[in-house]
C-alpha distance (Angstrom), angle and dihedral (degrees) to the residues before:
residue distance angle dihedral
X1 . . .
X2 3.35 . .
X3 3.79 101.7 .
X4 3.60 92.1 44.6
X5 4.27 85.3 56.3
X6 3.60 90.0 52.9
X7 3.32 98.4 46.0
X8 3.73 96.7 49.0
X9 4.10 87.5 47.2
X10 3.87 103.5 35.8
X11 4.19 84.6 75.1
X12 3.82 93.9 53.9
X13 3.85 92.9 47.6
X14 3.65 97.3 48.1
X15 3.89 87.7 44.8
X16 3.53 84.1 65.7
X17 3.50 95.2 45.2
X18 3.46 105.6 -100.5
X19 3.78 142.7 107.3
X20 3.91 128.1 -103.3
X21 4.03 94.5 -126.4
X22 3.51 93.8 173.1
X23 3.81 146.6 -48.7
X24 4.29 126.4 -127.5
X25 3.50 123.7 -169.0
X26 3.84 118.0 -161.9
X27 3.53 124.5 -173.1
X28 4.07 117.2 -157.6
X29 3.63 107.3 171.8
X30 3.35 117.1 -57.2
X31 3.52 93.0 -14.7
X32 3.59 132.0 71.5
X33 4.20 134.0 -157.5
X34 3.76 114.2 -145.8
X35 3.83 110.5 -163.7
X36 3.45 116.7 -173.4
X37 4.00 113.3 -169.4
X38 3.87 120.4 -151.3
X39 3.82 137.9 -167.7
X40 4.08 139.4 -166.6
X41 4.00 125.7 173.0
X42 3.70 86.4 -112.6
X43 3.99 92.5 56.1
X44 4.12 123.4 -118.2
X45 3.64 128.5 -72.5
X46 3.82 127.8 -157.3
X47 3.90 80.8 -107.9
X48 3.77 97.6 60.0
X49 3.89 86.8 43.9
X50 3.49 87.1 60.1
X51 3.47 109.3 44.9
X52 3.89 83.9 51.0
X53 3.73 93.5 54.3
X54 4.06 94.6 49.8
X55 3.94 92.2 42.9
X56 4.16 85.3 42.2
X57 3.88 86.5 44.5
X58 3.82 94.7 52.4
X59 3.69 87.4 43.4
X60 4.18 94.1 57.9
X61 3.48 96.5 51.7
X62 3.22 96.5 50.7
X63 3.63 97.0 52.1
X64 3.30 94.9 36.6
X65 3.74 102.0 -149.6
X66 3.93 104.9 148.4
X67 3.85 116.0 79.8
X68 3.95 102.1 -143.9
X69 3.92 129.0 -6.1
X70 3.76 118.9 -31.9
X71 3.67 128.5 177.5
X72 4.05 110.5 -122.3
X73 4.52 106.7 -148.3
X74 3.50 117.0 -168.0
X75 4.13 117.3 -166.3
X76 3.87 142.0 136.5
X77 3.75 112.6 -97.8
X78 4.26 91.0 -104.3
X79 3.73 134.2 -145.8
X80 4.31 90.4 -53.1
X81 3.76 88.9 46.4
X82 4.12 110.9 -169.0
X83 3.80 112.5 -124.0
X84 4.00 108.8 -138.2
X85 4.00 96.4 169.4
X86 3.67 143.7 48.3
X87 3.55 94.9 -120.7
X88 3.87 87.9 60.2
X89 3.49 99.9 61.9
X90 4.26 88.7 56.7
X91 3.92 86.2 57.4
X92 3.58 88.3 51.5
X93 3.32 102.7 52.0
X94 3.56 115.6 134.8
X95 3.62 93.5 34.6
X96 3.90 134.2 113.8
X97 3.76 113.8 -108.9
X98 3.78 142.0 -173.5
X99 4.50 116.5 -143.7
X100 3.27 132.0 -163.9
X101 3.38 115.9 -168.4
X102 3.77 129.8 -152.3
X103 3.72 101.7 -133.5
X104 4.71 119.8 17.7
X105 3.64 115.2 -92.7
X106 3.43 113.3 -155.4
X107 4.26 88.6 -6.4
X108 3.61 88.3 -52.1
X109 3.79 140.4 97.3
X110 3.54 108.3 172.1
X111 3.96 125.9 73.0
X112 3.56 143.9 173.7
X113 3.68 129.3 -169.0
X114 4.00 150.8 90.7
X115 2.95 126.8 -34.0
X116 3.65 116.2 -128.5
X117 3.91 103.6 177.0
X118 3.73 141.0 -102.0
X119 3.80 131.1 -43.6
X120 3.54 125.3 -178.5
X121 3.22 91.2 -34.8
X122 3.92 98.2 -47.3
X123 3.71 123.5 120.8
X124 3.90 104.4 -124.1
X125 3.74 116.8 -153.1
X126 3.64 135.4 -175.2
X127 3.99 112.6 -137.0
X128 4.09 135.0 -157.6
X129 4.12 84.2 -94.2
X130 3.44 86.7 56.6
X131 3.95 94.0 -120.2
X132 3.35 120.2 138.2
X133 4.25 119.2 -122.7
X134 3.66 128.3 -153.1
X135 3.78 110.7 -145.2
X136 3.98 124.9 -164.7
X137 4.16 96.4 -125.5
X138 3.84 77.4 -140.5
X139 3.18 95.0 63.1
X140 3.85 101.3 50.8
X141 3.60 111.3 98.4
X142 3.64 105.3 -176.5
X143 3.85 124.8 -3.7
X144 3.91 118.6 177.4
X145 4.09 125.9 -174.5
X146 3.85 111.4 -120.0
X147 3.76 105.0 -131.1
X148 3.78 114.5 -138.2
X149 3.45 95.2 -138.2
């Protein structure tokens, strides 16, 4: 469902002039929060969050893909940016980066390190020891930057 969100919202938001950075869907109860993140080389204003959220709005209710009410948040990506897509974690290398992974490897699920790149698909990242981990992107379920400021 996902992929069928994005690809019914990444039109609207670079219509606007931004980029699709990424899309969340939390459920609470019977009621849901979609957040949609967006980006631009000359950063997000509370004005392009907002014409994103009415076009977005519009969009929903047309399509009619939530069952019951859902909350619709519109926002840049910020200073810990989440990475949603392989390509993101190239752009990124370099930086420091917190992982959450969906199953433990080697007893543990949480990491934080460098990021090193992309290989074959794998997430490479740099940890305290200083050895370097291979990490299915599959099998990432949440990996934020760690802003330096």
């Amino acid at each position: 469902m996902m992929e069928q969100l994005e690809a019914l919202i990444e039109p609207v938001v670079t219509g606007l002039g931004c980029e699709l950075w990424g899309v969340e869907k939390l459920a609470q109860g019977k009621y849901s929060v979609l957040k949609i993140f967006i980006d631009s080389d000359e950063g997000i204003d509370v004005e392009d969050c907002a014409k994103v959220s009415r076009q977005v709005s519009s969009l929903l209710d047309v399509e009619d893909l939530f069952q019951g009410k859902y909350t619709l948040e519109v926002s840049s990506p910020g200073l810990d940016r989440r990475l949603f897509k392989l390509e993101q974690f190239e752009v990124f290398k370099g930086a420091q980066v917190k992982l959450r992974l969906r199953k433990p490897f080697d007893g543990q699920r949480k990491f934080i390190g460098l990021l090193c790149g992309v290989e074959e698909g794998d997430v490479v990242l740099r940890s305290g020891s200083d050895e370097e981990i291979l990490f299915p992107f599959r099998e990432i379920e949440r990996a934020n930057i760690i802003s330096e400021i």
